[in-house]
N, CA, C and O atoms as CSV, one atom per row, in Angstrom:
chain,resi,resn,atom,element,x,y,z
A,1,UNK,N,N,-44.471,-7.797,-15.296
A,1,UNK,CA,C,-43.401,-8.762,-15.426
A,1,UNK,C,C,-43.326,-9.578,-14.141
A,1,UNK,O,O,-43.251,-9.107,-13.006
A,2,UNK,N,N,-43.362,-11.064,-14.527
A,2,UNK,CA,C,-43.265,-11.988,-12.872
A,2,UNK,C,C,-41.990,-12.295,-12.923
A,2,UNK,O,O,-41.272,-12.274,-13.923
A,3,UNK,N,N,-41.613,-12.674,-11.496
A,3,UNK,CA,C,-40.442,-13.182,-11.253
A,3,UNK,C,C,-39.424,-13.897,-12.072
A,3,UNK,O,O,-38.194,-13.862,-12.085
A,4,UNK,N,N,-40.454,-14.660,-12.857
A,4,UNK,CA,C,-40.110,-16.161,-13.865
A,4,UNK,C,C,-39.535,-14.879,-15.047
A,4,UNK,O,O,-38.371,-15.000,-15.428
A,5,UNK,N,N,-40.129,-14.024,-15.440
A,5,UNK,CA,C,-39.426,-12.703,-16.225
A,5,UNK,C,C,-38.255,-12.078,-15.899
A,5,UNK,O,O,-37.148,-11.789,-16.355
A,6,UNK,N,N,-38.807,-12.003,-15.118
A,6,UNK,CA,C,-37.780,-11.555,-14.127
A,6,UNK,C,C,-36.037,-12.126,-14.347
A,6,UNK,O,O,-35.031,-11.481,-14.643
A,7,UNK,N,N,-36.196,-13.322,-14.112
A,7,UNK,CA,C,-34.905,-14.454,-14.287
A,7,UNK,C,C,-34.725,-14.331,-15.179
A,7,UNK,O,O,-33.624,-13.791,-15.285
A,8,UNK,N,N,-35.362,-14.588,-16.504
A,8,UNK,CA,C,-34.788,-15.096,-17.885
A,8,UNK,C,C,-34.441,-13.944,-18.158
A,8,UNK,O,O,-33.439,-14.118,-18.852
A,9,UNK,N,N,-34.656,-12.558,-18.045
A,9,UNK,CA,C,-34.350,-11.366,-18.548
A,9,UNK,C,C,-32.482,-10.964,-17.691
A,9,UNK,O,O,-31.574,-10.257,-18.128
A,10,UNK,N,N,-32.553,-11.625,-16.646
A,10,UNK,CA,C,-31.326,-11.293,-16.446
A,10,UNK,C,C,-30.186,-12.356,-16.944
A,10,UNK,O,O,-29.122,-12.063,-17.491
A,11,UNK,N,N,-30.717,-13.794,-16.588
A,11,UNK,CA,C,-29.933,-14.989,-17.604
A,11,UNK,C,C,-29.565,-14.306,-18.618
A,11,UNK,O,O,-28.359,-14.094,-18.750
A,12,UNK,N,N,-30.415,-13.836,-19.501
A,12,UNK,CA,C,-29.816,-13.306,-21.145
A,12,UNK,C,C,-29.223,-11.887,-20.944
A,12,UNK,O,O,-28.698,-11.301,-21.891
A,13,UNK,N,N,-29.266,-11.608,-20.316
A,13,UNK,CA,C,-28.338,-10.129,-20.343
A,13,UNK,C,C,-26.975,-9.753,-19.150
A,13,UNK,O,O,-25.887,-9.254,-19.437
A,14,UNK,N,N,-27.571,-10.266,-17.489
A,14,UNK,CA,C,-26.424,-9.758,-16.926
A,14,UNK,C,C,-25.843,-11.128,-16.781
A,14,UNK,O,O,-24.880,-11.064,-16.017
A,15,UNK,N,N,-26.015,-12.119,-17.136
A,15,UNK,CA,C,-25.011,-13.186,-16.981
A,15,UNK,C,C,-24.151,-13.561,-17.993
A,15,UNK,O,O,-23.044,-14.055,-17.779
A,16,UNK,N,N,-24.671,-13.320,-19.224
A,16,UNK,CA,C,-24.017,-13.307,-20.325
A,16,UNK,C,C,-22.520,-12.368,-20.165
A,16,UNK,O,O,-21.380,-12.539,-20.598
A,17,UNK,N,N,-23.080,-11.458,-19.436
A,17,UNK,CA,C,-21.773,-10.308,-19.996
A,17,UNK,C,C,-20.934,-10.533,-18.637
A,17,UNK,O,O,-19.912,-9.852,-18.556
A,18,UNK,N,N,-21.267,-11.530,-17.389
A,18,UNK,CA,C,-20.650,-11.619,-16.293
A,18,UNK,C,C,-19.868,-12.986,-16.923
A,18,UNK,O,O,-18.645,-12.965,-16.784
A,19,UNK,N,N,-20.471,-14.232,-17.635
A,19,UNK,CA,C,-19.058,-15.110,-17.776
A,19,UNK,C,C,-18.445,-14.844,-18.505
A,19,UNK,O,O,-17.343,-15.384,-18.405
A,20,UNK,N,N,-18.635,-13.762,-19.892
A,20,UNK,CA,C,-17.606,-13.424,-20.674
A,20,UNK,C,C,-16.394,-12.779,-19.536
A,20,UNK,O,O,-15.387,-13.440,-19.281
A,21,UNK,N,N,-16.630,-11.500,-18.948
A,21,UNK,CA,C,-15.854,-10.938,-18.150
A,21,UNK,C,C,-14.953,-11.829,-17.292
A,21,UNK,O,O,-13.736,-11.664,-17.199
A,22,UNK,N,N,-15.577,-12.682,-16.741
A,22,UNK,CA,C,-14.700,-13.760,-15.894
A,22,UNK,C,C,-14.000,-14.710,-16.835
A,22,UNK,O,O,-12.874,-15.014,-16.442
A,23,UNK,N,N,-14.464,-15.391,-18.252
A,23,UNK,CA,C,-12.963,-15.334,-19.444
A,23,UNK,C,C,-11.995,-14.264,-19.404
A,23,UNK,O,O,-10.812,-14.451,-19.119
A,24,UNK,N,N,-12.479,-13.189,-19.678
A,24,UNK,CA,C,-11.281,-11.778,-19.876
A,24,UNK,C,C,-10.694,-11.787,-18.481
A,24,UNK,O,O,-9.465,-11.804,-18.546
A,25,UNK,N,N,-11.278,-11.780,-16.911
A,25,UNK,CA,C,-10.390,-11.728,-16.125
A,25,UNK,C,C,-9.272,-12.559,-15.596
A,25,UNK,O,O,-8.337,-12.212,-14.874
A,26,UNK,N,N,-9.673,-14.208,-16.307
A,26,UNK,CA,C,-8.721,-15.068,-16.834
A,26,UNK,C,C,-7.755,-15.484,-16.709
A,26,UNK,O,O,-7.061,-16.095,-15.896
A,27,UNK,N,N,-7.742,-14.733,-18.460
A,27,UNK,CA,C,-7.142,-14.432,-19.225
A,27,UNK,C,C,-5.588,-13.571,-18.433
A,27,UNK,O,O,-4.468,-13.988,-18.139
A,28,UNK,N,N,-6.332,-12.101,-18.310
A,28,UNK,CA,C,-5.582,-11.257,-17.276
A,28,UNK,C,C,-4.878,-11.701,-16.585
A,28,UNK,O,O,-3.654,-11.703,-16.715
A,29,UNK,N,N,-5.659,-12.285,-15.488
A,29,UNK,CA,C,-4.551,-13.100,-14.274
A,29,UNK,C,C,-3.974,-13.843,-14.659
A,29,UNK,O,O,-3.020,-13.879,-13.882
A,30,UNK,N,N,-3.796,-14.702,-15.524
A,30,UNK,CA,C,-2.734,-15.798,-15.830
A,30,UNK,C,C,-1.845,-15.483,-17.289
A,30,UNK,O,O,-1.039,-16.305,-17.725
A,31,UNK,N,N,-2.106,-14.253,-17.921
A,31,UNK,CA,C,-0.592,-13.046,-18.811
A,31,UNK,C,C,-0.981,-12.452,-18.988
A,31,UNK,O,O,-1.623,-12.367,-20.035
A,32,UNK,N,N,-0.886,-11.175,-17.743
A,32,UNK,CA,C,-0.752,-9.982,-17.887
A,32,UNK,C,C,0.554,-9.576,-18.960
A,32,UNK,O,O,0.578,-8.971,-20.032
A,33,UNK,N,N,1.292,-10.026,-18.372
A,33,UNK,CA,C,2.210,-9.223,-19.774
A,33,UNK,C,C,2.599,-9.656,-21.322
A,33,UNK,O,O,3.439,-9.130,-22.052
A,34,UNK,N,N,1.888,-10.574,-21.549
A,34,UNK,CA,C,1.880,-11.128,-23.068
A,34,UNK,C,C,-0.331,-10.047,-23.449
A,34,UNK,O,O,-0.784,-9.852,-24.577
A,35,UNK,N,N,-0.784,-9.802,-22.623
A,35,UNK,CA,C,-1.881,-8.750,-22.734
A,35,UNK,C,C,-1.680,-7.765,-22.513
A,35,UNK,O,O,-2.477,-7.037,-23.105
A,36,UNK,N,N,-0.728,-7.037,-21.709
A,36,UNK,CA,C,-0.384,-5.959,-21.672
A,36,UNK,C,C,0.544,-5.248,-23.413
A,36,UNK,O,O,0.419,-4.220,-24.079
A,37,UNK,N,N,1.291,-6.321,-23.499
A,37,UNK,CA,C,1.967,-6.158,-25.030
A,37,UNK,C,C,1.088,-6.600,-25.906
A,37,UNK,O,O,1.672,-6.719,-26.983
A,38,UNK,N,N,-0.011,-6.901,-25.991
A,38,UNK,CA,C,-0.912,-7.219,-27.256
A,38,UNK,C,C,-1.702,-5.633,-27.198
A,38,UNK,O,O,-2.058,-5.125,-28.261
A,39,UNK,N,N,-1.879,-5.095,-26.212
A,39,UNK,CA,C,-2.423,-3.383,-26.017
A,39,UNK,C,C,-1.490,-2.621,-26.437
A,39,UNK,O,O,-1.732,-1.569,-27.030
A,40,UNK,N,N,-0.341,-3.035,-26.196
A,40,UNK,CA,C,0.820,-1.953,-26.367
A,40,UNK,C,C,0.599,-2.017,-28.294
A,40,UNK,O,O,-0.203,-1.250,-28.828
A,41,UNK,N,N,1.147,-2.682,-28.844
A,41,UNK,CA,C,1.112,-2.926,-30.188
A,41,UNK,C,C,-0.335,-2.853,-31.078
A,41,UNK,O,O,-0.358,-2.487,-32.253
A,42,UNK,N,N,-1.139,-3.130,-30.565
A,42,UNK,CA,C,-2.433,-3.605,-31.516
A,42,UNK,C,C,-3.143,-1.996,-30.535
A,42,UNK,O,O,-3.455,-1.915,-29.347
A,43,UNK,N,N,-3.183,-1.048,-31.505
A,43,UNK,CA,C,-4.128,0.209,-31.191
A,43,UNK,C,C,-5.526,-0.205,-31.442
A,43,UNK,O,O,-6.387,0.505,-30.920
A,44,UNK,N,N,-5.914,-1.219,-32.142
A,44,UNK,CA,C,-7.600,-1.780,-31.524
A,44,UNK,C,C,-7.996,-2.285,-30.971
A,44,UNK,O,O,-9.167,-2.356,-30.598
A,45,UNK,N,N,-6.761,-3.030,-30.639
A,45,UNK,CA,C,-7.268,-4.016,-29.015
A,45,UNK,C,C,-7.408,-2.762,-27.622
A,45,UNK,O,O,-8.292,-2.672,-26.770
A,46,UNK,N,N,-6.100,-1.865,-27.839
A,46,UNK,CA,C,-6.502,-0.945,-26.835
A,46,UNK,C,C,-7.126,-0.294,-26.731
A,46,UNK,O,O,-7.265,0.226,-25.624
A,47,UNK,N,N,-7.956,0.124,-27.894
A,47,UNK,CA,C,-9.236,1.392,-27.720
A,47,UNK,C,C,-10.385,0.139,-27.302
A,47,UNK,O,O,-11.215,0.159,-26.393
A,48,UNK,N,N,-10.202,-0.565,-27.958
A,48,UNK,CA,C,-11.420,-1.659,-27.243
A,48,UNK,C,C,-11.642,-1.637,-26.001
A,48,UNK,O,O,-12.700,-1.250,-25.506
A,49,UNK,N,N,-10.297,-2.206,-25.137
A,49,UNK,CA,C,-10.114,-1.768,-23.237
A,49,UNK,C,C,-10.926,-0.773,-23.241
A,49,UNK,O,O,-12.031,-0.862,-22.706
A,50,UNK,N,N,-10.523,0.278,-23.818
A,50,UNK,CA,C,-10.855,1.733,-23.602
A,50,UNK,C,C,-12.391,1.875,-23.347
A,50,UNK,O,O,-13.198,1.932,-22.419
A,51,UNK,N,N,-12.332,1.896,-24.588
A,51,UNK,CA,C,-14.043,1.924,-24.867
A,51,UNK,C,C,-14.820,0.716,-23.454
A,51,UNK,O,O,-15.567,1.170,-22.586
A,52,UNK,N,N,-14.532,-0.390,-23.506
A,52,UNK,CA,C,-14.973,-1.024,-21.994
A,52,UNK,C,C,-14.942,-0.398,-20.690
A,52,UNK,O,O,-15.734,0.007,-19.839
A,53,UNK,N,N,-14.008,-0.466,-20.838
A,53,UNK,CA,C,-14.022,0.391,-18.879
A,53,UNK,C,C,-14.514,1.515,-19.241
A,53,UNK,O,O,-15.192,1.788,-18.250
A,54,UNK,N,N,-14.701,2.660,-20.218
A,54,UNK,CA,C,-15.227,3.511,-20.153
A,54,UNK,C,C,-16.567,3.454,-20.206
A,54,UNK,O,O,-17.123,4.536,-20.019
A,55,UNK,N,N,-17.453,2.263,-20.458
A,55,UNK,CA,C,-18.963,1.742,-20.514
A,55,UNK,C,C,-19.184,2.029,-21.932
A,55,UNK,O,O,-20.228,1.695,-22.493
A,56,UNK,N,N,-18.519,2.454,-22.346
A,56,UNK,CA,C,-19.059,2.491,-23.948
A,56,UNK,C,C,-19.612,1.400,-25.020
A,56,UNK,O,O,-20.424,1.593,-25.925
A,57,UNK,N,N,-18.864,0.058,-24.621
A,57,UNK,CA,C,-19.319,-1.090,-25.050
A,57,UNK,C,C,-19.745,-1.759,-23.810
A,57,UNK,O,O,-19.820,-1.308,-22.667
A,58,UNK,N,N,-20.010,-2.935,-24.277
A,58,UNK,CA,C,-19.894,-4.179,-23.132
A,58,UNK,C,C,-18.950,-5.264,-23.294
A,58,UNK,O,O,-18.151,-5.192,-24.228
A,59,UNK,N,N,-18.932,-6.197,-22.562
A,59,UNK,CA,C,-18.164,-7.505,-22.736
A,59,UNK,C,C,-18.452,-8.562,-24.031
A,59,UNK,O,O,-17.564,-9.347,-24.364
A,60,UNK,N,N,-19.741,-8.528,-24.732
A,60,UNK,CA,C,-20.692,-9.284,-25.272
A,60,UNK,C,C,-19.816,-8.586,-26.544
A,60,UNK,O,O,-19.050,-9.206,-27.282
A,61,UNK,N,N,-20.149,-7.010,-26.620
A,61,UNK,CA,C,-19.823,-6.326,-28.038
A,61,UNK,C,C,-18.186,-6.528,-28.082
A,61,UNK,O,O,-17.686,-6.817,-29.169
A,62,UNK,N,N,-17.508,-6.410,-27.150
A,62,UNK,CA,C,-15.782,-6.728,-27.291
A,62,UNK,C,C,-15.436,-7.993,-28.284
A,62,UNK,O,O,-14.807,-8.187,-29.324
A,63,UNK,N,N,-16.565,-9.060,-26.928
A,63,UNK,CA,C,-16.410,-10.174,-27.769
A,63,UNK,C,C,-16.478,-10.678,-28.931
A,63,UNK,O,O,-15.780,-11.565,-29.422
A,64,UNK,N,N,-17.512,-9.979,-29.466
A,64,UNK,CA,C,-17.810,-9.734,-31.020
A,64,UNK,C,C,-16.795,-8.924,-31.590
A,64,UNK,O,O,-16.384,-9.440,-32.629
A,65,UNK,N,N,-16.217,-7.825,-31.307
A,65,UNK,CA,C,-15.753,-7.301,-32.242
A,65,UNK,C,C,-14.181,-8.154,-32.414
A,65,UNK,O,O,-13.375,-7.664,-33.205
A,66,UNK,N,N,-13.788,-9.454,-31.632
A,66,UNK,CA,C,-12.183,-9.851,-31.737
A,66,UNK,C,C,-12.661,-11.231,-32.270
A,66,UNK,O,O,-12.071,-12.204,-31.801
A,67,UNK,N,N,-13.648,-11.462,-33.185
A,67,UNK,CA,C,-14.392,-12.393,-33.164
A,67,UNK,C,C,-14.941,-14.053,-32.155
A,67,UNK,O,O,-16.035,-14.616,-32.115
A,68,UNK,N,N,-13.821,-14.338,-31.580
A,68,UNK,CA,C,-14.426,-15.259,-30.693
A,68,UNK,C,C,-13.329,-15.635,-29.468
A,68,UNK,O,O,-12.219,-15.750,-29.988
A,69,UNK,N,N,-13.273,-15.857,-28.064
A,69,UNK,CA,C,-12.422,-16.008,-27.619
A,69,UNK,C,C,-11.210,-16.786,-28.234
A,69,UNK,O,O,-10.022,-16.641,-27.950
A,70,UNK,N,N,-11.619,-17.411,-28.894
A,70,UNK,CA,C,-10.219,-18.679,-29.307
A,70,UNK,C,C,-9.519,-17.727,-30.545
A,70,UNK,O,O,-8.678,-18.210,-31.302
A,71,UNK,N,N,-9.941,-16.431,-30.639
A,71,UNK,CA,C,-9.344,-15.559,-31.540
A,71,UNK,C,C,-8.624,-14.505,-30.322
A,71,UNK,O,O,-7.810,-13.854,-30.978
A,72,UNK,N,N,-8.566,-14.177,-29.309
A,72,UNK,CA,C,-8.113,-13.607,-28.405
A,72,UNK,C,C,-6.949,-14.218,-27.807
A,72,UNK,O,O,-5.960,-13.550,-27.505
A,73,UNK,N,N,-7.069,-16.044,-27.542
A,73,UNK,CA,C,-6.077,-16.723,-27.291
A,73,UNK,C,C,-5.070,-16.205,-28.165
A,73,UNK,O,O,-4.294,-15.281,-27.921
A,74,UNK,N,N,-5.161,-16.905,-29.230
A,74,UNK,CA,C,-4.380,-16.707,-30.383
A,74,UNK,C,C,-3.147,-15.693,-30.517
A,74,UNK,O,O,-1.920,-15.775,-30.464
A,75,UNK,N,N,-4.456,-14.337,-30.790
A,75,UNK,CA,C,-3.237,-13.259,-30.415
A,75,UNK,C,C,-2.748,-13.561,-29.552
A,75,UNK,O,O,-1.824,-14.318,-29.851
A,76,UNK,N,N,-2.863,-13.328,-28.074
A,76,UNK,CA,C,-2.261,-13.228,-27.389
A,76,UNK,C,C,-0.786,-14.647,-27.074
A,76,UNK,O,O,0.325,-14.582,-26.550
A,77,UNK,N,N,-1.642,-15.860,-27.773
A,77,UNK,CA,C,0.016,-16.841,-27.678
A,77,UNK,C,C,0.914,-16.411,-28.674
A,77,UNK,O,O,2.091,-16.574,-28.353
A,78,UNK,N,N,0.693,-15.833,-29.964
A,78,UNK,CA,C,1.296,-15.665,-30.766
A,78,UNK,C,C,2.711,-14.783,-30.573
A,78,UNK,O,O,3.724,-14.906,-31.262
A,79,UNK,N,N,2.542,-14.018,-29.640
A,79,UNK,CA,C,3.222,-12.918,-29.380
A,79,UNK,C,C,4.660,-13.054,-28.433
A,79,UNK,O,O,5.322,-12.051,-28.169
């Protein structure tokens, strides 16, 4: 594997899951507590957290499973 491999292999994998994360940290910093109460209430949003920080998923699979950020907004203005 050359260098030029090298790059594109991390482009598609650790950067992907580094700007999702920096959406979710966001997110965080600017309502924590309209996200803190979307965990409190929604038991799949919080095993989701869960499952993340515990490495069980990634940022990529979160993202998928709440289908798309502008579905994360949502909840969370709705509330």
């Amino acid at each position: 594997m050359g260098l030029e491999d090298y790059q594109k292999s991390i482009e598609k994998q650790i950067m992907r899951e580094m700007k999702i994360a920096h959406v979710f940290s966001i997110v965080l910093a600017n309502m924590p507590h309209r996200l803190f109460k979307v965990f409190k209430e929604d038991e799949k949003m919080w095993r989701g957290c869960c499952y993340l920080l515990r490495g069980e998923i990634d940022y990529v699979a979160l993202k998928n499973k709440i289908s798309s950020l502008g579905g994360l907004y949502n909840l969370i203005l709705r509330r």
